[in-house]
Every structure is written in C-alpha cells, then in structure tokens.
C-alpha positions in Angstrom: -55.7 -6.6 -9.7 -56.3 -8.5 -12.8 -54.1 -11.8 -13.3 -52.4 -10.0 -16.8 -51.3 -6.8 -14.3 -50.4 -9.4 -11.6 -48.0 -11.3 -14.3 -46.7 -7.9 -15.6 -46.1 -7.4 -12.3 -44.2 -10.0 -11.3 -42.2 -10.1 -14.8 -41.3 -6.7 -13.7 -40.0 -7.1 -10.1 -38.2 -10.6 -11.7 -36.0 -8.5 -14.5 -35.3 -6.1 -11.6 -34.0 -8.5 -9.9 -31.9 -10.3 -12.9 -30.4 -6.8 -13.4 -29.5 -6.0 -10.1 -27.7 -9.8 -9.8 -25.8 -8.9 -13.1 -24.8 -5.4 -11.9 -23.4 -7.1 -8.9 -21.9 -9.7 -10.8 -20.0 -7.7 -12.5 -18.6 -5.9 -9.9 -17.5 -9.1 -8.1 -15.7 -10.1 -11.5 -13.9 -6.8 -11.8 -12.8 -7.1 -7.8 -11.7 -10.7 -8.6 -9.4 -9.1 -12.1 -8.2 -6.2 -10.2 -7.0 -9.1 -7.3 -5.2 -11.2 -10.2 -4.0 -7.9 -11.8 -2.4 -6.7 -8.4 -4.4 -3.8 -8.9 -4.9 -1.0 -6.6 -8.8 -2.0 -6.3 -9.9 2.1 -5.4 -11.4 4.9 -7.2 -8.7 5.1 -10.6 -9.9 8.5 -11.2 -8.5 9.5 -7.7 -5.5 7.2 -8.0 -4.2 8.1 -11.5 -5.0 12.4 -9.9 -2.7 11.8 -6.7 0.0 9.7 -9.2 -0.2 12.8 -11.9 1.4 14.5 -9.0 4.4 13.1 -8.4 5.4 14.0 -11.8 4.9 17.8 -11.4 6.0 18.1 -7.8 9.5 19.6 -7.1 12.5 16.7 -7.4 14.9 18.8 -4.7 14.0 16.6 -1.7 16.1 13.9 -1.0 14.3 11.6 1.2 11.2 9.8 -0.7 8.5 7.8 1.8 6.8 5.4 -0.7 3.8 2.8 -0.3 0.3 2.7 0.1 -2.4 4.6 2.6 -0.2 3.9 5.5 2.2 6.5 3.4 0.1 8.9 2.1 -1.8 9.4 5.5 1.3 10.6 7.3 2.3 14.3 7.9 6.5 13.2 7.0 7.4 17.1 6.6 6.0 17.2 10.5 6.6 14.5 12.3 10.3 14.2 10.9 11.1 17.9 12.0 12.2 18.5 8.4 11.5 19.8 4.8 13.4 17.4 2.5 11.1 14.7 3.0 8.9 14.3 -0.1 5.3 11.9 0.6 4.8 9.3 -2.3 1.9 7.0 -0.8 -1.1 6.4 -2.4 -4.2 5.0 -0.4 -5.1 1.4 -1.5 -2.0 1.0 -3.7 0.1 -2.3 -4.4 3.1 -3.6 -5.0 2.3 -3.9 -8.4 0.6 -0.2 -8.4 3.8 0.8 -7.6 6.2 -1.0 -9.4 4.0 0.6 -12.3 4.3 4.4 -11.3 8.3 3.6 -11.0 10.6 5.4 -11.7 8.1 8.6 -11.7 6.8 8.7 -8.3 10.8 9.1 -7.2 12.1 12.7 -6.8 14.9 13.2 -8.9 17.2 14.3 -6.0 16.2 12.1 -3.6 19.0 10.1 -1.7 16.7 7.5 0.0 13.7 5.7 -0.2 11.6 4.3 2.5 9.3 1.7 1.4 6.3 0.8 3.0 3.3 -1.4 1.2 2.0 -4.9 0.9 -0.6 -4.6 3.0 -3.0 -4.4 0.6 -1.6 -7.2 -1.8 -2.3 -9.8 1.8 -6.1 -8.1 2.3 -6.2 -9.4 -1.8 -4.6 -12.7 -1.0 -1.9 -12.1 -3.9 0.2 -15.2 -3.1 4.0 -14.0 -1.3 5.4 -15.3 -4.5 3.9 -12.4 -6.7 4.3 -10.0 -4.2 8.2 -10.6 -3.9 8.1 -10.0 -7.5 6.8 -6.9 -7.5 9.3 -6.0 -5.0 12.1 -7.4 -6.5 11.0 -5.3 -9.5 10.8 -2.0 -7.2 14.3 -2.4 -5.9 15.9 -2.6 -9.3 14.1 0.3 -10.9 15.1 2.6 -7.9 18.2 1.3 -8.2 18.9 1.7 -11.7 18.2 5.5 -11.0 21.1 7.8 -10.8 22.7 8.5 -8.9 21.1 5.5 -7.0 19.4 6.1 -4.0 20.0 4.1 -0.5 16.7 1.8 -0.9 15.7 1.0 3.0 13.1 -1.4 3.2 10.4 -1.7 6.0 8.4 -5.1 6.7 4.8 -4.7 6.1 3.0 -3.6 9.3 0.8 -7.0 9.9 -2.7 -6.1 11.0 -4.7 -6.1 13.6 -6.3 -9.6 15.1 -9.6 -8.2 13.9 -9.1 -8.4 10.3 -9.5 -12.1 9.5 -6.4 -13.8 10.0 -4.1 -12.2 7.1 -1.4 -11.8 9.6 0.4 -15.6 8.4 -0.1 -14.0 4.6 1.8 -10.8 6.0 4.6 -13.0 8.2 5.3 -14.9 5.0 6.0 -11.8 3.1 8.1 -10.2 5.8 10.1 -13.2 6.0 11.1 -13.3 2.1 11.4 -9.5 2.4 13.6 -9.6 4.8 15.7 -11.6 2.7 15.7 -9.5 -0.3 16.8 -6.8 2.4 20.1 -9.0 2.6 20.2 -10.5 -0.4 20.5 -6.9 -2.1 22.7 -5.2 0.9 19.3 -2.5 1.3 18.5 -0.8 4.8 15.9 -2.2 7.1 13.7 -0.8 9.9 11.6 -3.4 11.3 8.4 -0.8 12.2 6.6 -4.0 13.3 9.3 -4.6 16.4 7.5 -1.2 17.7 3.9 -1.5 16.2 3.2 -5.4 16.3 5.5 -6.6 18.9 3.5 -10.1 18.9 2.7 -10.4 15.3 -0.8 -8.3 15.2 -1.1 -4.5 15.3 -2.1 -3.4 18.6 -5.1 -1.9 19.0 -3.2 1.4 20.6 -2.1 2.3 17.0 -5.4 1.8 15.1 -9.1 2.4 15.0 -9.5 0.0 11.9 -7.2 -2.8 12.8 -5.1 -1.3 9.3 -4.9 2.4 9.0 -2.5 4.2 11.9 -3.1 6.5 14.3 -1.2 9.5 15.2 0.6 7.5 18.0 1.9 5.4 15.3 3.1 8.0 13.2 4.7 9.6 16.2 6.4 6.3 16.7 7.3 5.5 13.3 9.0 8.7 13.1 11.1 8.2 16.2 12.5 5.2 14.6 13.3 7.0 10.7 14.8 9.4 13.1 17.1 7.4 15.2 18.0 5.2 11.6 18.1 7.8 8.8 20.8 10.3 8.2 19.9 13.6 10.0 20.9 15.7 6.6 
C-alpha cells in the first residue's frame, strides 16, 4: 500500500470516528435536556400516539388510573372486576409529562384519580423539589375540574436493590408526597407497604427491579379494591 492510500486511509477511519463521537454526543446532550426538561426521555412519536388517545376515548368512566409504565402495563378493566375503570399511563412518562397532558388525559366523568408516577423523574435524578412541583401542579389541575374528582395519591413504588441506589431519591419524594397527601385532604394508598415493605421492591414483583409483574398487579388491585368505592 502506498504511503498516500495509507494516509487516505487513515484520514478516513479518523473522520469516522470524529462523526460517530459527535453523533453520540449529541445524543448524550439531548438525554441530559430531556433530564432538565422533565421530559419523558422515550420514542415522542409513540408518546404523543398513546396521549392522542386519551382525547378520543369515551369520558363515561369514572375511575381514571394515571402515571407512567407501571400504569399503562396493567389490565385495570381485569384485575379490578369492573368496566368503569379507564387506563391513563404512559410508559416512561413524568411528572412533568403529565402535568403537560393535564387536564386531557382525565375522562370527563370520572369521579377519582389514582396517581401513580415519579419513578422515572428518580432514574433522571430530577431533584424532589421539582418533582413536588410537578405534583403540586397535577393536583390543582384535576382539581380545578368539575365536578372535581376525589384525587387519591399513591407513593412512588421505590425500586429494586438492583437499580443503583435511587431508592433515598424515591424515599425523599414519598415523604414530601405524603405530605401534600395531608396538606390537600387527598386519598392515599401506600402500594409500597405491600410491594417494598423494607424500602426496595422485592424481587417477587419484578423481573427488572422497575416494571411489575402480574403478582404485583394482582396485589395492587386487592388494595384499590379494599380502598376505593365499589360503584
């Protein structure tokens, strides 16, 4: 190989490699943006096609489920025993996703609103702080609905020991939540008393230290049951 071909060469393989370090660059800067946004960081395409639902679904039922994967992922119609239960989750949302998609992804005739999310604003390491304010902003635009819904509040479910110590993040959160829970006379169900009796997610419920089995689900349900209205 001559030495020109052997410099092409290697100018070659070097520009390769600038452009694959700029592509990934970039990538890592919108991850970072879409963590300081409080952005759902997933496929927006898929996101903004499961949201565009919510706002051509029927309004008649009048319990709404709301949050994030942990939502979406559950059969609610099934596991409750009943047909006026209406799913609003959307895999890798936020509290700020949602607060966004408020007051649309609420049925007009629903009656009460289980929350569930956070999770993924502590796998972003959004500081509490922001988080609470995306929550505080949730319960006043359900609220200012009307009639107004019975807002019921869940903590969110900490993880699982496997997934690099965010459980302290989600504690944090659960604690100020908790107090917004009193503070604005909402319901609670504390899922975790069931799910993470010692702060983590037992490994019973999970096969990803986050997402929830059908054990969970079956439990979770026993507990809306035993605390929500049975009509």
């Amino acid at each position: 190989m001559s030495r020109r071909a052997l410099l092409v060469g290697v100018l070659c393989f070097a520009l390769g490699l600038g452009a694959v370090t700029v592509v990934t660059r970039v990538h890592e800067h919108l991850a970072r943006v879409s963590r300081m946004a409080g952005a759902p960081p997933l496929d927006r395409a898929g996101y903004e096609r499961r949201e565009s639902q919510f706002r051509v679904l029927p309004a008649d039922a009048r319990i709404a489920i709301i949050g994030d994967s942990r939502v979406q992922e559950g059969e609610w119609h099934e596991l409750l025993g009943r047909a006026d239960v209406a799913n609003r989750g959307i895999s890798g949302d936020t509290t700020a996703g949602l607060l966004a998609r408020l007051p649309q992804s609420v049925p007009a005739g629903a009656r009460i609103c289980v929350i569930q999310i956070g999770i993924n604003d502590a796998l972003q390491q959004l500081p509490p702080e922001e988080a609470m304010r995306n929550f505080a902003g949730i319960v006043t635009k359900i609220s200012q609905l009307q009639p107004p819904p019975k807002i019921v509040l869940t903590p969110v479910i900490s993880a699982a020991n496997t997934m690099g110590g965010i459980n302290a993040a989600v504690a944090e959160l659960n604690t100020r939540l908790r107090q917004l829970a009193t503070e604005r006379q909402l319901g609670w169900i504390d899922l975790n008393a069931t799910l993470c009796p010692d702060g983590e997610l037992e490994a019973k419920w999970t096969n990803d230290g986050v997402h929830l089995n059908g054990d969970a689900y079956r439990a979770i349900a026993a507990e809306l049951q035993r605390q929500l209205p049975a009509d």
